[in-house]
VEXDREN-2710 file (C-alpha; in Angstrom, 1 decimal):
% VEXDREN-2710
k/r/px/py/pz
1/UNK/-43.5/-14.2/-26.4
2/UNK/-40.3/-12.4/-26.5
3/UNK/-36.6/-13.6/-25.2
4/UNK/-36.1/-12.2/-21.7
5/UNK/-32.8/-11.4/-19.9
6/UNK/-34.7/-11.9/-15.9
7/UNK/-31.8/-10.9/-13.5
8/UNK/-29.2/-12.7/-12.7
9/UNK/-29.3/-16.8/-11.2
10/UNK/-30.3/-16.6/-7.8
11/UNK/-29.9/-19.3/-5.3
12/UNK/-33.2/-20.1/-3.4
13/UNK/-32.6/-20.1/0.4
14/UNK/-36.2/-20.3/1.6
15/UNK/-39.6/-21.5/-0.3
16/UNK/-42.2/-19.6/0.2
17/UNK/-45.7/-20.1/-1.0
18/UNK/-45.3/-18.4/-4.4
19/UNK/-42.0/-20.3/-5.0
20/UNK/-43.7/-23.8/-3.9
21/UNK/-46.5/-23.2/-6.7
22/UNK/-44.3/-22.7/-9.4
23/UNK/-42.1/-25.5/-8.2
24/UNK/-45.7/-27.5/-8.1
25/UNK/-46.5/-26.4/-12.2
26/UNK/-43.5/-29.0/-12.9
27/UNK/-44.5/-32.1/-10.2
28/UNK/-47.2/-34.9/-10.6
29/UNK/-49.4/-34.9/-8.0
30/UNK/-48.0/-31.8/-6.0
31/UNK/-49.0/-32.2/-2.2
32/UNK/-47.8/-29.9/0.7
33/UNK/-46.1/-32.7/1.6
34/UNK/-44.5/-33.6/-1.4
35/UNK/-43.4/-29.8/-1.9
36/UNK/-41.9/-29.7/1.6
37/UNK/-39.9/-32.9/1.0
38/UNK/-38.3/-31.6/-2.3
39/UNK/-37.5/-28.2/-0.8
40/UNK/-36.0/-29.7/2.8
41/UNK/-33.9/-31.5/0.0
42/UNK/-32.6/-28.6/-1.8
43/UNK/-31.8/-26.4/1.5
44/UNK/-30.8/-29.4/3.6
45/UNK/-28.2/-31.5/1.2
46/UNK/-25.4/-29.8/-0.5
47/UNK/-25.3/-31.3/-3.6
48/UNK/-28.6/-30.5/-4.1
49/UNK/-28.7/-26.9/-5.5
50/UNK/-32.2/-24.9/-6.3
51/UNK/-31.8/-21.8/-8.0
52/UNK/-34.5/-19.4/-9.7
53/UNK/-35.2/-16.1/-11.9
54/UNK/-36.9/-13.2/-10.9
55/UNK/-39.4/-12.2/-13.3
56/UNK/-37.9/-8.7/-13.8
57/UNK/-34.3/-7.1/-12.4
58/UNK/-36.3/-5.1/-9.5
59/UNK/-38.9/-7.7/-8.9
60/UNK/-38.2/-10.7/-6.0
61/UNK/-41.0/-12.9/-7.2
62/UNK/-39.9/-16.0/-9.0
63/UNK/-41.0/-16.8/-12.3
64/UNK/-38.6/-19.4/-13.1
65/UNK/-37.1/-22.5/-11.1
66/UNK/-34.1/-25.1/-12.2
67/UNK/-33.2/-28.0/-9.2
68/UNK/-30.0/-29.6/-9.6
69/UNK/-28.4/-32.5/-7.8
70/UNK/-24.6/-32.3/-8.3
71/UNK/-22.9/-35.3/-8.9
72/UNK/-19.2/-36.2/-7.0
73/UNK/-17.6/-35.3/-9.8
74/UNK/-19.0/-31.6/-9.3
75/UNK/-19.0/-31.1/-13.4
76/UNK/-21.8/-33.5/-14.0
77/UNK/-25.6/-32.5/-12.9
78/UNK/-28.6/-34.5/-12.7
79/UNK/-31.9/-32.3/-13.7
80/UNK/-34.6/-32.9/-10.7
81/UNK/-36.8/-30.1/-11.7
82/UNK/-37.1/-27.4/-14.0
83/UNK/-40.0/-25.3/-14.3
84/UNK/-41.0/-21.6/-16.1
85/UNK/-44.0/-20.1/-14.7
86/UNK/-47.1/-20.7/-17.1
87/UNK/-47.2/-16.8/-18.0
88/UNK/-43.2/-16.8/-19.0
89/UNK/-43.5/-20.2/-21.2
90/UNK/-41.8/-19.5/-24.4
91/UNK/-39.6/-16.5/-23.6
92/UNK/-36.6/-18.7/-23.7
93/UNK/-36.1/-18.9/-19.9
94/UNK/-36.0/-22.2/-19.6
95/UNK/-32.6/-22.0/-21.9
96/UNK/-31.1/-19.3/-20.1
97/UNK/-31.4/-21.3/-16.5
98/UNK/-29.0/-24.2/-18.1
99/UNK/-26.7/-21.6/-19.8
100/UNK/-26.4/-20.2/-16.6
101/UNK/-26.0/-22.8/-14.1
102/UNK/-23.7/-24.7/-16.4
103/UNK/-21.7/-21.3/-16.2
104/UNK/-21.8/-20.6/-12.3
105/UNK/-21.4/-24.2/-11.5
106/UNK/-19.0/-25.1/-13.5
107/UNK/-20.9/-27.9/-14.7
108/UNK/-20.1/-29.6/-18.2
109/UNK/-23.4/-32.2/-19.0
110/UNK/-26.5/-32.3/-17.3
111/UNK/-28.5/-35.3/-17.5
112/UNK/-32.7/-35.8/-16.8
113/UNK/-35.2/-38.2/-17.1
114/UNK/-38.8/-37.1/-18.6
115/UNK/-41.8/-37.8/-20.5
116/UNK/-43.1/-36.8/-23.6
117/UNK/-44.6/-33.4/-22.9
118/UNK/-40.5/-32.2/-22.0
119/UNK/-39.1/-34.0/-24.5
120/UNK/-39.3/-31.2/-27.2
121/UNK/-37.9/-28.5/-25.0
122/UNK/-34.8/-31.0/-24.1
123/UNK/-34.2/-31.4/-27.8
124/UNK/-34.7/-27.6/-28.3
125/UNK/-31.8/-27.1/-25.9
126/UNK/-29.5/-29.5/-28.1
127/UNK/-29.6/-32.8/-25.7
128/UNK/-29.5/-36.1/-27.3
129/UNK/-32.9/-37.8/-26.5
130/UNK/-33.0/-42.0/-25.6
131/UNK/-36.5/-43.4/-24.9
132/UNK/-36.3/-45.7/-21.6
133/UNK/-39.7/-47.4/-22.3
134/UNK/-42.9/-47.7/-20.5
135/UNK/-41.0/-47.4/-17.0
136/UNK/-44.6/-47.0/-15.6
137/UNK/-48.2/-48.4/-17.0
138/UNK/-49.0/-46.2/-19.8
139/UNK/-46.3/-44.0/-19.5
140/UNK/-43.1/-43.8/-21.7
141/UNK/-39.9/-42.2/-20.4
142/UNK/-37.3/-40.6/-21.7
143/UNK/-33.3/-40.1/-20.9
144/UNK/-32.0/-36.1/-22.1
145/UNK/-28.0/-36.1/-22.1
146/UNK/-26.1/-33.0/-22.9
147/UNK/-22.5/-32.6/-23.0
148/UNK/-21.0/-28.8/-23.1
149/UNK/-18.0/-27.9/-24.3
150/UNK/-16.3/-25.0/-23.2
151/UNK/-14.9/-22.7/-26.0
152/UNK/-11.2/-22.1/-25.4
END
């Protein structure tokens, strides 16, 4: 698939049910419940931010989501979800949502916790990959640090 430029990063200020299922593409075990939890975080805390792509510049349907929680810093983010609808895998949106929050936050590493089915896009996206073990039965997880450094 070709690289897409989707319109610009847009803050999501309300979940509705086609947000909520591609938030649910990137969760184990999505419930309603568990969806309504993780958005009530995003609109309810501050330093919690949720922001998405639209899948073209005149369209409002999401196609991408990236969920953030600031730390106090306010330059350092932790990655809670990030998530490319199925149909839009590949195009390089995934990328562009980290390029673009790192530039409209002001943020200068992001840090996230995965398994192995992430860990090839993290590495893709030039963060520096540290296995945590088997943190669950079965299940090995993985730490994804990225510093950026701003060109002067």
């Amino acid at each position: 698939m070709r690289r897409m430029r989707p319109m610009r990063l847009l803050p999501i200020r309300q979940f509705d049910v086609e947000t909520m299922a591609i938030l649910a593409q990137c969760l184990y075990k999505p419930s309603e419940e568990k969806l309504s939890l993780i958005a009530r975080g995003y609109l309810d805390d501050p330093a919690q931010i949720c922001c998405a792509y639209a899948a073209e510049e005149s369209s409002t349907a999401v196609c991408a989501i990236l969920g953030l929680r600031l730390q106090a810093c306010r330059e350092a983010a932790i990655i809670q979800h990030i998530v490319v609808d199925e149909a839009y895998r590949g195009s390089g949106l995934g990328r562009l949502l980290l390029e673009d929050a790192a530039a409209r936050y002001a943020i200068r590493s992001f840090t996230a916790e995965t398994d192995q089915d992430a860990v090839g896009f993290y590495r893709a996206c030039g963060f520096d990959i540290r296995s945590l073990g088997e943190k669950y039965p079965g299940v090995e997880r993985f730490l994804c640090e990225k510093r950026i450094v701003k060109e002067t």
